[in-house]
N, C-alpha and C positions, 0 to 999 in steps of 0.2 A: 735627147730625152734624159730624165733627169735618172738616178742610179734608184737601183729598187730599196733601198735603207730610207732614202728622204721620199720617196712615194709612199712607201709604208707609213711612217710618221704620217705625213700630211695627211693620207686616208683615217690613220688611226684618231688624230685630233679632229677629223671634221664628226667623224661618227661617236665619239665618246662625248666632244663639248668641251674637252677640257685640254691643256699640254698633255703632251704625255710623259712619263715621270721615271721613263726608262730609256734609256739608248738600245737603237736596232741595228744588230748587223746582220747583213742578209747576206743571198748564198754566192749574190756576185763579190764579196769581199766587201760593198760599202757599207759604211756606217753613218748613222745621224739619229740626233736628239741629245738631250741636253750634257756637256761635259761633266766627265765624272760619276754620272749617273750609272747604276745597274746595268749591264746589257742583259739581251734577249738576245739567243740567235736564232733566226729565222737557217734554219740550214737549206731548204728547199721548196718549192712552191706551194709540194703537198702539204705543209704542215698550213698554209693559207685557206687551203682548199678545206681542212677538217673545219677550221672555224668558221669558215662561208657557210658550210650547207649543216654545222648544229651549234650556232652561234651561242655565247655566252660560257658557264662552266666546263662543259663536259666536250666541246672542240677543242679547247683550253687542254684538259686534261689528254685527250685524244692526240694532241701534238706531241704535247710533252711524253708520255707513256711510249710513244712510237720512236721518238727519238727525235723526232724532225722538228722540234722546238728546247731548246735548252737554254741555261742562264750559267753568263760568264761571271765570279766571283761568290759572293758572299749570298746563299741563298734567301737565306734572311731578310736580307737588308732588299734584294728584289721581290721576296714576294711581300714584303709591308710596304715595299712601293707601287704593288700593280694590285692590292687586296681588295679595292674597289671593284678591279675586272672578276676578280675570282668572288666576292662572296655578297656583293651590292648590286652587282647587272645582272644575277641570274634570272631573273623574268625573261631576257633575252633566250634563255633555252628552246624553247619553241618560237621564235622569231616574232612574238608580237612587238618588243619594242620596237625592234630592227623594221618593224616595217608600219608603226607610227612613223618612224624616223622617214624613210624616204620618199613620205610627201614632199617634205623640202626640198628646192631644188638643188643646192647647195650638195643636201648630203645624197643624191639621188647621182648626183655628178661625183660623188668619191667612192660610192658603191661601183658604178660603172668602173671607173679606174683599180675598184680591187680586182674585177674581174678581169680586167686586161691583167692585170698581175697574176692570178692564176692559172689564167690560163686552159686549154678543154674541164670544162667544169664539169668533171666528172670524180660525183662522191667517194671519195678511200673507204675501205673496209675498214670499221674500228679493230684495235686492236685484238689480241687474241686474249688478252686478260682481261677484257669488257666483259661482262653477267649482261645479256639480255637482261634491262628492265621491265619485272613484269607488274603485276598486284602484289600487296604483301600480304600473304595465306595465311604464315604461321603456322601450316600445318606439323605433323611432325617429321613428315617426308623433306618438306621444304628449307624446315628448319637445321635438319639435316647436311642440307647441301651445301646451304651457304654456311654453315659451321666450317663445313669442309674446305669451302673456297680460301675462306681468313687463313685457319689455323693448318691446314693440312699442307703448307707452304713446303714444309720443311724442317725437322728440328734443329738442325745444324744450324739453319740460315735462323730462328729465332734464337739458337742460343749466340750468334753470333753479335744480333740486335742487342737483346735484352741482358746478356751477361751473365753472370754463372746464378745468379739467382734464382733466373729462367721465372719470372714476375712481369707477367703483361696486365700490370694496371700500376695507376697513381703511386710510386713512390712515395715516403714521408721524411723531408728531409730535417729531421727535429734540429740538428746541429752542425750542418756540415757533412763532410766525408763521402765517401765513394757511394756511388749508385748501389751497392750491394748493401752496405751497411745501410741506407733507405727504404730499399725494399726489404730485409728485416725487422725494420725499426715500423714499417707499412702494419707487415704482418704481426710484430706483435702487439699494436695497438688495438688494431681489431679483435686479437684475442684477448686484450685486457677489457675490452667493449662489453663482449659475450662474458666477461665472467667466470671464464672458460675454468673447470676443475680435474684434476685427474678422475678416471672413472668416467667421467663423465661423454655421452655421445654426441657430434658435432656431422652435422651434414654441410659440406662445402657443393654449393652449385655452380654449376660450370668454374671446375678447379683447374683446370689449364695442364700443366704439367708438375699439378700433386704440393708446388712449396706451399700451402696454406696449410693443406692436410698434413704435409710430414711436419710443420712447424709447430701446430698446432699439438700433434704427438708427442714431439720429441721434447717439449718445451713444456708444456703443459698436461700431458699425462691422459689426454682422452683418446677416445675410438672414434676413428673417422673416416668416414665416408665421402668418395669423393667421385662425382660423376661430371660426365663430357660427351659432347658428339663426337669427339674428334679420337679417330684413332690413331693416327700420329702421336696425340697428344696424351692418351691413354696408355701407350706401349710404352714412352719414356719415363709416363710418373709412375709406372711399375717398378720399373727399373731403380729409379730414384727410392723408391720406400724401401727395396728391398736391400739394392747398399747400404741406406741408412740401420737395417734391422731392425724393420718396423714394419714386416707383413704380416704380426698377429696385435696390432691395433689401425693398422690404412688399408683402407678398400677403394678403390679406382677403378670403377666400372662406365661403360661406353652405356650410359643412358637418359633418356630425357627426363626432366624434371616431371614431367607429368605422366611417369609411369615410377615415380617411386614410393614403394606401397609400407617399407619396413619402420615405421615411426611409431612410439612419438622420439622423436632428437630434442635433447637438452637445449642444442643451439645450431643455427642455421648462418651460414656466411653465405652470402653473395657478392663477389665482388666483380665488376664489368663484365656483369654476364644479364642485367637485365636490360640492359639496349637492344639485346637482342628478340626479348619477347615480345613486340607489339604493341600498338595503344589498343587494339580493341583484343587484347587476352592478357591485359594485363591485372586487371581486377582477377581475373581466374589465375593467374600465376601468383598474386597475391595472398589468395584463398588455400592456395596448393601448400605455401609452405606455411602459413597457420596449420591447416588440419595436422602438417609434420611435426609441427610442434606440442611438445607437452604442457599445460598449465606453467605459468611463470617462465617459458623457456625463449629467449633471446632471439631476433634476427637481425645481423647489420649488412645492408643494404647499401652496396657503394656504389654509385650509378652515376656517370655523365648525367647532364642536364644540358637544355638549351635555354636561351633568355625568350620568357612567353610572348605571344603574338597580340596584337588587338582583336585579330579575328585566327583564334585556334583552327578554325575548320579550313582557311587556306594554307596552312603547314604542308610543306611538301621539303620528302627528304631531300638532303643534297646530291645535287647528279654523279658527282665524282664519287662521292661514299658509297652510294648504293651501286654504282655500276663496276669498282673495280677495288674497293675495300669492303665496306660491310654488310653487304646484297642484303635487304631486307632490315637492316637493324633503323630504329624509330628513336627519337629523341626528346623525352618529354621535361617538362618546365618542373624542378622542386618541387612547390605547393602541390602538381596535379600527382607525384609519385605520392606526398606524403598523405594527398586525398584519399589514393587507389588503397594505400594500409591501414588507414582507418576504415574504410569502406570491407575491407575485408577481418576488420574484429583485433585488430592492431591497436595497440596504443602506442606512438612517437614519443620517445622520448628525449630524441637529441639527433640534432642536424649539426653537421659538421661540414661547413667549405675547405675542400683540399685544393682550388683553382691552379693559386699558386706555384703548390705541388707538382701537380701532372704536368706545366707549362718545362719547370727544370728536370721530370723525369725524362720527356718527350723529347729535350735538346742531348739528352745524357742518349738517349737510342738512336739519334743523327750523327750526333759526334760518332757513337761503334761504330752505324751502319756506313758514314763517311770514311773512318779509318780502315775498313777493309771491304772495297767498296769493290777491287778486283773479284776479291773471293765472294764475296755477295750476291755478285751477277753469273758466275759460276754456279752455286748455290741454286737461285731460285730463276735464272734468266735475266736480262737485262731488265724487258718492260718489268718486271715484277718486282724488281731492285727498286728502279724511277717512279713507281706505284709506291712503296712506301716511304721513301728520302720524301715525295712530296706531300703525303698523307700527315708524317709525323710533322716533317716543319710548320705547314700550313697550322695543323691541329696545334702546336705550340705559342703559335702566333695568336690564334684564337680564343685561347686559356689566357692570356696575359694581355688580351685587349678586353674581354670581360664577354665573347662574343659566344664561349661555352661554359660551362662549370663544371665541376663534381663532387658528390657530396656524397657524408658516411649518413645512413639515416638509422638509429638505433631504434628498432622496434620489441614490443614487447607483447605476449599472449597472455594476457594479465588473468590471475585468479579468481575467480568468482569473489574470494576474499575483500581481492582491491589490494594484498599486498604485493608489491612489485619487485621485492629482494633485491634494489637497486638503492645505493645511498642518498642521502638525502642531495648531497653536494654532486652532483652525474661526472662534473668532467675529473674525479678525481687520477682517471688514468692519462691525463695530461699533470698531473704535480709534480 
């Protein structure tokens, strides 16, 4: 009989259609598929058995997470070889392709054959870092939780990732230089966005661990407010504002956007924190931080984006994000965010693509999260390490094939006037 490395292939090609574009080595020590290539190690049968019975992404993610599928070499360079399995065959999640497929007899005889490779097919428990997939509520309970899931990881293990900047969003690499000097150069773009003046009050939503707020302070001279679900996340930008000596202009409080009552704010920053509000509350989150704002007073809006559908109403989040990265977070297209702001009494004034951007921040938090990748899995557990090494390359790969975006959207609550205290020339804070 032939070794399980070339049974694996020949099953894998009968059922995809295509070569397959990575070498297998399995848990007997064989190997096969094309020299040179990426491998994949199959370490044991169970990691077979995850993607038999929830075939497509999230068995995919189920192997990997648990350990019993891994990739020898350059991760990169294997998951842009196998991008197909991970983000083109997801209809296969619920097994309808899989089972258009084996009417033929062909692949109905290669199915057979995975099972003799797996052997008593009896389904593994997913992992313990899997979110039961449920509906997405949005409530504020809900919203709540999975805040906690992402961020409540561990401060050490993100400062570990993300670098002493302690900035989990987009980078802006205007020239070069270190991650740190990027995500500076992030933050004060955005405060050159808003306009921002001393005196002047700024509401930061969902501020992470407080750098928007202290920079925004310490740099530009206003009172700022800065809230979070996360209290993790809350306890260290305390900490942060008050090393810096600036707890009589930064407030960092644990609460939802839709219980903050003390407005009107001069200016509003939102940066990667509106993925997480939903498509259907997101006109009411839109609404929310209008009424916070005063006449002529700024909101810049940094938000992931997906590339639109032909038919919007079949969007379904992706299985791996929502079950073991960002439990409930929704991804909508440009045009529909910059829809949702004018629908709420907005006027756009300027979109900004940082695609680019976030593809070399995202490689800049694999290389950390790779460099200390001992203490990492220390930090947060092993699956929970292998949860974001795959999350971010994946997500970098995605940004630089054109497959995500993310965009600054410069919004304004214009004056009855019509005047907009904005120059005539907008992108002047790129000169």
């Amino acid at each position: 009989m032939a070794d399980a490395a070339s049974r694996l292939v020949s099953v894998a090609e009968q059922l995809l259609g295509v070569p397959l574009p990575v070498r297998i080595r399995a848990w007997d020590g064989s190997q096969a598929g094309p020299p040179g290539a990426p491998v994949i190690v199959v370490r044991n049968r169970r990691a077979l058995r995850r993607m038999l019975f929830k075939p497509g992404e999230l068995g995919l993610a189920r192997a990997w997470v648990s350990g019993d599928l891994d990739i020898e070499g350059d991760l990169y360079t294997a998951l842009g070889a196998v991008a197909a399995l991970l983000w083109e065959h997801d209809d296969d999640a619920d097994g309808r392709s899989l089972a258009r497929a084996v009417r033929d007899p062909a692949t109905r005889a290669a199915v057979r054959e995975l099972i003799r490779l797996v052997g008593p097919p009896l389904p593994p428990a997913p992992p313990r870092e899997e979110v039961r997939r449920r509906r997405h509520l949005h409530t504020r309970r809900t919203d709540k939780r999975a805040i906690s899931h992402h961020y409540d990881v561990g401060n050490d293990f993100y400062g570990l990732v993300l670098g002493p900047s302690m900035v989990y969003s987009c980078a802006y690499w205007e020239g070069g230089g270190s991650l740190e000097t990027a995500q500076r150069d992030k933050l004060e773009l955005v405060c050159k966005k808003l306009g921002l003046k001393p005196g002047q009050r700024l509401l930061d939503v969902g501020c992470g661990w407080g750098s928007m707020a202290i920079h925004a302070a310490r740099e530009h001279g206003v009172r700022a407010v800065g809230i979070t679900l996360s209290q993790e996340q809350a306890a260290l930008a305390r900490k942060r504002v008050a090393d810096e000596g600036l707890t009589d202009r930064v407030e960092i409080r644990v609460q939802d956007y839709r219980d903050v009552r003390d407005g009107p704010y001069d200016a509003i920053s939102s940066i990667g924190m509106a993925e997480h509000v939903g498509a259907d509350r997101y006109l009411d989150y839109a609404r929310d931080l209008y009424d916070l704002l005063k006449p002529g007073g700024r909101l810049l809006n940094h938000q992931i984006a997906r590339r639109p559908q032909r038919d919007e109403t079949a969007y379904e989040v992706d299985a791996f994000i929502d079950s073991y990265v960002f439990p409930d977070g929704e991804l909508a297209p440009v045009g529909t965010t910059v829809t949702m702001l004018e629908r709420a009494g907005f006027e756009v004034r300027d979109v900004e693509s940082l695609r680019e951007h976030y593809a070399g921040t995202l490689r800049a938090w694999v290389t950390n999260l790779e460099g200390s990748w001992e203490r990492a899995m220390r930090l947060a557990g092993p699956g929970r390490a292998r949860v974001w090494r795959l999350y971010m390359a994946a997500s970098a790969l995605a940004f630089e094939r054109n497959q995500i975006g993310v965009n600054q959207v410069l919004a304004l609550r214009t004056p009855d006037s019509g005047a907009s205290g904005l120059p005539a020339r907008t992108r002047l804070w790129n000169a």
